[in-house]
Every structure is written in C-alpha cells, then in structure tokens.
Phi, psi and omega in degrees: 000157182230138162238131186266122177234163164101332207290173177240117169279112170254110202263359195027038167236118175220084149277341223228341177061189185273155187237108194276328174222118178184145174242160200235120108358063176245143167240129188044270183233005194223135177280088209329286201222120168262133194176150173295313195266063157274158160253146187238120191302173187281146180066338149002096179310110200220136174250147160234162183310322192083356192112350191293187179265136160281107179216179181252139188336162225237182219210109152224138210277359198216101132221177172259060200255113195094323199252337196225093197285143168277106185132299213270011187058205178332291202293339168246053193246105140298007199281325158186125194317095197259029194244028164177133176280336187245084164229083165288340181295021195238144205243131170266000164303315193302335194223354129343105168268141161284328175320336163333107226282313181326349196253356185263274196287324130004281197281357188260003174253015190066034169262097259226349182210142175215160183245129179234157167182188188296186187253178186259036176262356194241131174301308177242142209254325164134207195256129159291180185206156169257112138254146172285128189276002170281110158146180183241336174252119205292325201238038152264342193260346189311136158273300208203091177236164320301129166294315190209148159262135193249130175232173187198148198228173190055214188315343196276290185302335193261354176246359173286303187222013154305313182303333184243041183065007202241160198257115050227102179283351200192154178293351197272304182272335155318279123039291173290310158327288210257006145322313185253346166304294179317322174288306171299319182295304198308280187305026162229282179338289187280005166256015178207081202268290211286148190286104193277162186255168190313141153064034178229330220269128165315323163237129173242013152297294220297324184302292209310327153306319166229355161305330172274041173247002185315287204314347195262291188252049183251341171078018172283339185207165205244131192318142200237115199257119181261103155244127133253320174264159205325307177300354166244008141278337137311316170286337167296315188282328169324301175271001155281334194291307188274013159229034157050034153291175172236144197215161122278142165264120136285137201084299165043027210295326184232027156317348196267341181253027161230347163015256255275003205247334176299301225281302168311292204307342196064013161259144209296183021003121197265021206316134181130171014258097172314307190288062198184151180295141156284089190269019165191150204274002154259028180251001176315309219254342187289123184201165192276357179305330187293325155334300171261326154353301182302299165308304174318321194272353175080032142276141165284110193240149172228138180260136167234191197240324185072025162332118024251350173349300195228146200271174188302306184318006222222341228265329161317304184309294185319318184265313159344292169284311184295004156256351151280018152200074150104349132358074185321165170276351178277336169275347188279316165306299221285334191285336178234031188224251188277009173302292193341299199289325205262305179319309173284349164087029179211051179280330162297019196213298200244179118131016157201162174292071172238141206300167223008012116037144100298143196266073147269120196209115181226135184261171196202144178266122180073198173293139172277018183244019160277134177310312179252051157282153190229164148284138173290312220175111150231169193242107196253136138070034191093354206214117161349143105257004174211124169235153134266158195295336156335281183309298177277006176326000000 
C-alpha cells in the first residue's frame, strides 16, 4: 500500500470538493480511500505532500502523440493514409510509438492519459485509443480500443485531395462521402449484426471494411468530428441526427458562433488547439474565448493541445488562457481532468480522486495554471513514474 498524506486534494468530485489537509489511500493500482481522517495502516509507504496540491492526472482528449513523432521528419509522421478518404479499418495502436520523446514530457507536465488516433486529411480517418501515457509497450498502455472513429470535415479533406483533382473537391462531398459510408456500413451491421470470428466471416472484404462501425453505431464509442468553422459543425451535428450517433466536435474553433445549436444537439466539445497560428482560413475565428462561451452556454468542454500543432506539454498553460478569457476555473480544471475523462468515456477508471479509482495522480507545488508551478510527483496506476528532485530531498 502507498499513502499520499498532507496533501491539498482537489478530488474534482462534488461531493467531496477540494480536502484542504487529506490523504489518498492506494493499493496496488487503484484508490482505496480519500479523506481527512484516513487511516493509514502499518508498513504503508507514505509519502508526504507537504501541504502542496493533489489533483488527478490530467487528461488530453485530442492529440497525434507518437503517431506523428517529434524529432523524426517524414519518417515519423504516420498520421494520415492521405491515398483514400475512407479508411476506417486503420487502427492507430498499429502505429503510435511510445519511444516518442512527447510521451516522456506528458508525464513530467502530469498528463497522465491521452485519446491519440489519426489526422485529419480523409473524411474517415480511422480508430483512435485511450492510453495511459507511461510504459515502452502500446499495448500495457491501451485503456480503450478502438475509442473513437475519427472523421473530418472541411478545409484538411478538400485540400488533400482536391489538390490532386480528386473527390472530395468540395463540403458538398465530404458530406455526401461520409453520408454513404455510413449508410453502407448500417446496412451490412444490420444484415450482419454479430461479430464473426476470424476465417468464419461470409465476406471477410466487406467485415474488414464495415465491420469496425459496429462500436459506432451500436453507441460504445462516438465519431470523433475534426470542425473547426460554424459550418462544419453543423453539417456534423445534421448528419449524426440522421443516423442517431453520438459524436465530439473536436476543435469546435467557431463553436462559439453556434452555442445554443451545440447545446441543443447535446454534444460535448473539444476545444483547441488556441495555442497555435492561425495558418488557415477556417482557423480565422480561433481564440481561446471560446471554451468558455461554450462552458457558459451548459456545454461539456475540453482542451486540448492537437500535440504536436501545439506541444502536449502545454496543455495546462492552454486551459490557463482559456480561463483568462472567460473560461471558469473550475471549468478550466475540470476541461483537462473529469470533462476529459467523461467526453472519452473513461470517467468511471480516471478524471478524478475517488476510492476505486485508478490511483492517476499529479502533486504541483503551487496551481497548475500559474507559470512557475511545478510537478512534484506523477502517478499513473499507482506507481511514481516521474519525480522531481524537489520532492524526494
């Protein structure tokens, strides 16, 4: 057993709020007990806080970490199949390195989970993963595969493959593309509802092809939608309504000049990456004001960083300015901890201090939105994986 004692908790559950002197309980990878009065049994390991903040590993809900490696050019960018717009079958666990340096400066900023999957040149892009961001083998780090399907909409597909004379020239055809992809997938799901086994399957093109949309339109995991302008977040939420999905606007860059129609559709947002040029004209309008306009408006928002666009390490900094210009601070927390976690759909395992838990944990000498606040200490599944020397004197 381990005990974190001393600490200033911010458990971002709230019943239990922030715990101004309380220790967090863990065993083996999961958290017993949060509290003022715990007790902490004999041979306990204990660390203590010093008083500093507790708060649980920090979450980002968008990035290309690993699959589009820093340091390496060409060869290690893997991010997207740019020779067919329609590759859902493309799993991004195949090509995510952990060796990435980006995945070393994650956890020393305490981000402690990430949702990675492909980019944004193919109207469908292929599966995203939840991973823990600690380990050398993706798949001890895998949470949740496949998480999400990644589609995209606007300027990335229509300069992809417009440039070369190629369909989808125009939104008219992203739209129409992933209009009948989706209709052909429904229809082979429902003349094929159970999942056949290898070397069993009647088509074994057609499973490999539509088969992964089971989890899609079965509602376990939700089209993960790259909009940034107003008009491709409409044309997103238009077409999930006529096939009954569940989707994030990722990016969501002129969400702000559509609020009440996200807040009616009920789907969650994905904001960012703010910490970045505006290098393209539907990125005109991106400013960090928008999180909160959105939060204000009774959306669930998340920051993201779009690593490596803006780098992962940044993702504090990132909900920081968006909470300096109108972002609350409790939403400015909750956007990289249990927003996150509940958008990726893995708010029962992360995103807050709560007894059963995974013990994901980061202590911070001062606020994590102040410039020289520092980590302390982070904790993936129980176990140290980044200290500073601050801490262990």
């Amino acid at each position: 057993m381990v005990a974190v004692t001393n600490a200033k908790i911010v458990t971002m559950e709230e019943e239990t709020g922030i715990i101004e002197r309380g220790s967090v309980l863990i065993e083996d990878d999961h958290i017993l007990e949060v509290g003022e009065d715990v007790l902490i049994p004999p041979g306990c390991v204990t660390i203590d806080a010093k008083g500093n903040m507790l708060l649980p590993g920090f979450i980002e809900a968008h990035c290309h970490m690993g699959i589009t490696e820093e340091k390496k050019g060409r060869e290690g960018d893997d991010c997207n199949e740019c020779v067919d717009p329609l590759t859902p079958y493309l799993r991004a666990i195949d090509a995510i390195n952990p060796m990435d340096a980006a995945f070393h400066n994650a956890v020393a900023a305490g981000i402690t989970s990430a949702m990675i999957g492909p980019g944004s040149a193919n109207v469908v892009g292929g599966q995203f993963a939840f991973l823990k961001t600690h380990g050398r083998c993706i798949d001890d780090m895998i949470r949740l595969t496949p998480a999400a399907m990644k589609v995209a909409f606007g300027e990335n597909p229509k300069m992809n493959y417009g440039m070369k004379d190629n369909s989808p020239y125009t939104r008219m055809a992203i739209a129409a593309m992933l209009r009948k992809e989706l209709l052909t997938a429904k229809n082979y799901i429902e003349n094929n509802s159970q999942k056949p086994e290898i070397g069993k399957e009647k088509d074994a093109e057609k499973e490999f092809r539509y088969g992964c949309y089971r989890e899609v339109f079965s509602g376990k995991i939700p089209l993960k939608v790259h909009a940034h302008r107003a008009d491709d977040i409409l044309t997103a939420i238009r077409i999930a309504g006529e096939f009954n999905l569940d989707i994030t606007l990722d990016h969501c860059s002129e969400g702000h000049l559509v609020a009440e129609e996200i807040k009616k559709s009920g789907y969650p947002a994905i904001v960012g990456p703010d910490l970045a040029s505006r290098n393209k004209i539907e990125v005109q309008n991106m400013a960090f004001k928008t999180a909160g306009q959105l939060s204000k408006t009774g959306i669930t928002v998340a920051v993201t960083t779009d690593h490596p666009v803006t780098l992962i390490q940044s993702l504090p900094l990132c909900a920081a300015l968006a909470v300096k210009e109108g972002l609350s601070m409790g939403a400015g927390l909750e956007a990289i901890t249990i927003a996150a976690a509940k958008i990726c759909r893995m708010d029962h395992k992360v995103g807050s201090i709560r007894s059963g838990k995974l013990a994901d944990l980061v202590l911070f000498r001062g606020h994590p939105f102040e410039t020289f606040s520092k980590v302390l200490f982070t904790m993936i599944d129980g176990k140290i994986v980044y200290r500073d020397a601050e801490m262990f004197l």
